[in-house]
Backbone as JSON, one array per atom type, in Angstrom:
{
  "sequence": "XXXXXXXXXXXXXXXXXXXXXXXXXXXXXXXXXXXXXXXXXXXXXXXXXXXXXXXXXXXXXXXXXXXXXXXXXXXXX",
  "N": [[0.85, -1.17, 0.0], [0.26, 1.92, -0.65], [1.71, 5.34, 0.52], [-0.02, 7.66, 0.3], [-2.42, 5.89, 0.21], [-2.56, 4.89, 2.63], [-2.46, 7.14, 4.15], [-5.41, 8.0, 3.43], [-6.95, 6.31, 4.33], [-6.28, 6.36, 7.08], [-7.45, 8.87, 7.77], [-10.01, 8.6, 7.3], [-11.2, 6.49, 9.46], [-10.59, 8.35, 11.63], [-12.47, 9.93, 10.78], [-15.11, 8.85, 10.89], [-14.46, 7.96, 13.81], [-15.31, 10.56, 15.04], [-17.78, 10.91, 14.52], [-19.35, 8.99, 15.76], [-18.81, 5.9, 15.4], [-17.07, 2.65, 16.21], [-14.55, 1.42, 15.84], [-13.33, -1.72, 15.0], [-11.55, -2.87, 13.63], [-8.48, -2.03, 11.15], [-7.48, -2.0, 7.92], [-7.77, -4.86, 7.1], [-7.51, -8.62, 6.59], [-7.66, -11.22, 5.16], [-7.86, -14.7, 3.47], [-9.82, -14.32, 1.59], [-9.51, -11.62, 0.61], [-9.17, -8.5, 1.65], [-10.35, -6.08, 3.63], [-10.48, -2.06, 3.91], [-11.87, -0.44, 6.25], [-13.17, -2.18, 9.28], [-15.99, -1.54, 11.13], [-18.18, -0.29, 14.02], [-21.23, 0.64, 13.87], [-23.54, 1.85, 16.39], [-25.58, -1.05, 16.83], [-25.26, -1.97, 14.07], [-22.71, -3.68, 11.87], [-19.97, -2.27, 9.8], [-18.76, -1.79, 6.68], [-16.05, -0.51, 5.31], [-14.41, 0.56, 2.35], [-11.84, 2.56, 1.12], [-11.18, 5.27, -1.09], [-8.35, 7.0, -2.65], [-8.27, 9.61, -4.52], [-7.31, 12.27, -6.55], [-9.26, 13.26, -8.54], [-12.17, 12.64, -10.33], [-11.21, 11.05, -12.61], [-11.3, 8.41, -13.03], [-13.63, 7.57, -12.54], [-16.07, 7.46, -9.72], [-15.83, 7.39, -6.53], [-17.59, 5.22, -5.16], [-18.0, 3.65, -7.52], [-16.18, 1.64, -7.32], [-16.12, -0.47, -6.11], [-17.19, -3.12, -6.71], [-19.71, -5.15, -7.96], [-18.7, -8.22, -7.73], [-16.46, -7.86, -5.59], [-18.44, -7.03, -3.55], [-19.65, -9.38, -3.42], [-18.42, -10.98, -2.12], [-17.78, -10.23, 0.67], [-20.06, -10.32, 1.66], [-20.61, -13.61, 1.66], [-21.12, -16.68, 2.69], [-19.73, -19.11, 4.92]],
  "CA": [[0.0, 0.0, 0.0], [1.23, 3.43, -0.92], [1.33, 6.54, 1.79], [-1.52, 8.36, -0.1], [-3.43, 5.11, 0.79], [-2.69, 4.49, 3.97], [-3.31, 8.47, 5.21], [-6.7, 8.22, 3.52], [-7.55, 5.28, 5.53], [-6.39, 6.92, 8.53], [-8.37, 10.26, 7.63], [-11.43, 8.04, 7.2], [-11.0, 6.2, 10.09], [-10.53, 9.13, 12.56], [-13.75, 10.87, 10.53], [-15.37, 7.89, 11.32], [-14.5, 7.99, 14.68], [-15.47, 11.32, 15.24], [-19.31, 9.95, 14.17], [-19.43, 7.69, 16.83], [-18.17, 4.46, 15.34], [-16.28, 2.15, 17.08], [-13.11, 0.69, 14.83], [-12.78, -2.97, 15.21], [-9.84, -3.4, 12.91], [-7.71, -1.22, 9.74], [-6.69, -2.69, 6.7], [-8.2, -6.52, 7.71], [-7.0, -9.52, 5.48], [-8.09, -12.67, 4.9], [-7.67, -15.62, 2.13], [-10.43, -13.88, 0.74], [-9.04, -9.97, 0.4], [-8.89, -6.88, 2.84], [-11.05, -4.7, 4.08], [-9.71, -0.99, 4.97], [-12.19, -0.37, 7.93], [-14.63, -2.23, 9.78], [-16.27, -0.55, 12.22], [-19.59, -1.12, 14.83], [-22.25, 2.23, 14.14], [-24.69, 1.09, 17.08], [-25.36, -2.31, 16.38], [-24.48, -2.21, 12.7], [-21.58, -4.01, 11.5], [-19.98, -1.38, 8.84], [-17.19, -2.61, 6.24], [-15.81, 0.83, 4.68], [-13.38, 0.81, 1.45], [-11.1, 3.63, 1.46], [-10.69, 5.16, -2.37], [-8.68, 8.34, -2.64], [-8.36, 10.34, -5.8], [-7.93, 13.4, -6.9], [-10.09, 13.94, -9.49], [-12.94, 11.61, -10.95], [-11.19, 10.84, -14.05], [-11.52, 6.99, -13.11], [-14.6, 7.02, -11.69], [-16.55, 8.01, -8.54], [-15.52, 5.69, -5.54], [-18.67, 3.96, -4.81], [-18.17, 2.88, -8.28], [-14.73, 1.12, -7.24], [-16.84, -1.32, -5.18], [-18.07, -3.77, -7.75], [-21.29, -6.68, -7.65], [-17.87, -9.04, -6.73], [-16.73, -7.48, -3.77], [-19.69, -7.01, -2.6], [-20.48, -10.84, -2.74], [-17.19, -11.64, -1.17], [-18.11, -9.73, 1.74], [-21.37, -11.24, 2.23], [-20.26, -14.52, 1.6], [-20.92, -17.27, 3.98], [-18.95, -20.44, 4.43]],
  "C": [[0.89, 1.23, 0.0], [0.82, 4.21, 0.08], [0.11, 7.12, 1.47], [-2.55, 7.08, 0.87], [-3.51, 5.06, 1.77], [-2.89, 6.07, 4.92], [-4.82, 8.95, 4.62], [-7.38, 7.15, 4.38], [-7.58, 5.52, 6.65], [-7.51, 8.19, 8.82], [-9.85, 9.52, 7.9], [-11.78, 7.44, 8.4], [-11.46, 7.24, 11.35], [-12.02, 9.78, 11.91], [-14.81, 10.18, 10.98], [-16.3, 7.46, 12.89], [-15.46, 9.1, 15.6], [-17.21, 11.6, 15.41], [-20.03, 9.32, 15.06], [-18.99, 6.17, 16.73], [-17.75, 4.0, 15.84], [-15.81, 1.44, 15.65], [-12.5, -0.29, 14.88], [-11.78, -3.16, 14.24], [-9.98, -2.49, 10.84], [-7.2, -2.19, 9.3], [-6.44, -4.95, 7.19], [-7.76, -7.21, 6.65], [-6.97, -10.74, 5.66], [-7.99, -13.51, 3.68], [-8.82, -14.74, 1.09], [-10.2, -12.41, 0.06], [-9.11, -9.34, 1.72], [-10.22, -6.11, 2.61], [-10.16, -3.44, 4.48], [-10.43, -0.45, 6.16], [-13.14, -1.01, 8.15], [-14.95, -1.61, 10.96], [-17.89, -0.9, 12.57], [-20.2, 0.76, 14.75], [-23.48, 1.29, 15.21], [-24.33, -0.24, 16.79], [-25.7, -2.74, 15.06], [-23.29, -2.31, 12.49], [-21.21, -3.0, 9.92], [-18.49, -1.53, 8.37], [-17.1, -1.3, 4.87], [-14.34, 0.42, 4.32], [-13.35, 2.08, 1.12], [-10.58, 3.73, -0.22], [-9.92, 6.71, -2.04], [-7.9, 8.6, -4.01], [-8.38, 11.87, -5.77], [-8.36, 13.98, -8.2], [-11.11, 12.55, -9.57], [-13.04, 11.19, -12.01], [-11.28, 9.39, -14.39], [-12.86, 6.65, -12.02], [-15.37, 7.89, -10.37], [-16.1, 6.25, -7.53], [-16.3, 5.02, -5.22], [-18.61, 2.78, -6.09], [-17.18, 1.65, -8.51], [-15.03, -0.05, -6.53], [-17.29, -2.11, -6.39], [-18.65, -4.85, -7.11], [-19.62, -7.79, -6.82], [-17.05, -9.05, -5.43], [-17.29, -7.41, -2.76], [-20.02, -8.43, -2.22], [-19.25, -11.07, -1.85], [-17.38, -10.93, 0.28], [-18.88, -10.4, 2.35], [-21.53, -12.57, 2.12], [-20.25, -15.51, 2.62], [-20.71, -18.31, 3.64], [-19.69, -21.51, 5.01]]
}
């Protein structure tokens, strides 16, 4: 991971925080991929990918999330 990445993860993180979240674990990793934050809003489990850019010449970041990430997330074994 490059520095850009890893001080938007922290930025997000602490903004996050600031919210009320609670921050069960940065940059998680498993056989299946990484997460960059999960985090507890109330009792919602909340699994936040960290895009940063400056500009939107590749996109908007929700769009960086695709249908297969998403299943791998929700994926149960």
């Amino acid at each position: 991971m490059n520095e850009l990445g890893r001080q938007a993860e922290d930025r997000a993180a602490a903004y996050l925080k600031t919210r009320g979240y609670k921050i069960l674990a940065m940059r998680w990793s498993c056989p299946m991929g990484e997460l960059d934050i999960v985090a507890l809003d109330g009792g919602t489990m909340v699994f936040a990918e960290v895009k940063a850019r400056s500009s939107f010449a590749y996109g908007f970041p929700a769009e960086m999330v695709g249908r297969r990430k998403r299943a791998r997330i929700v994926k149960r074994r």
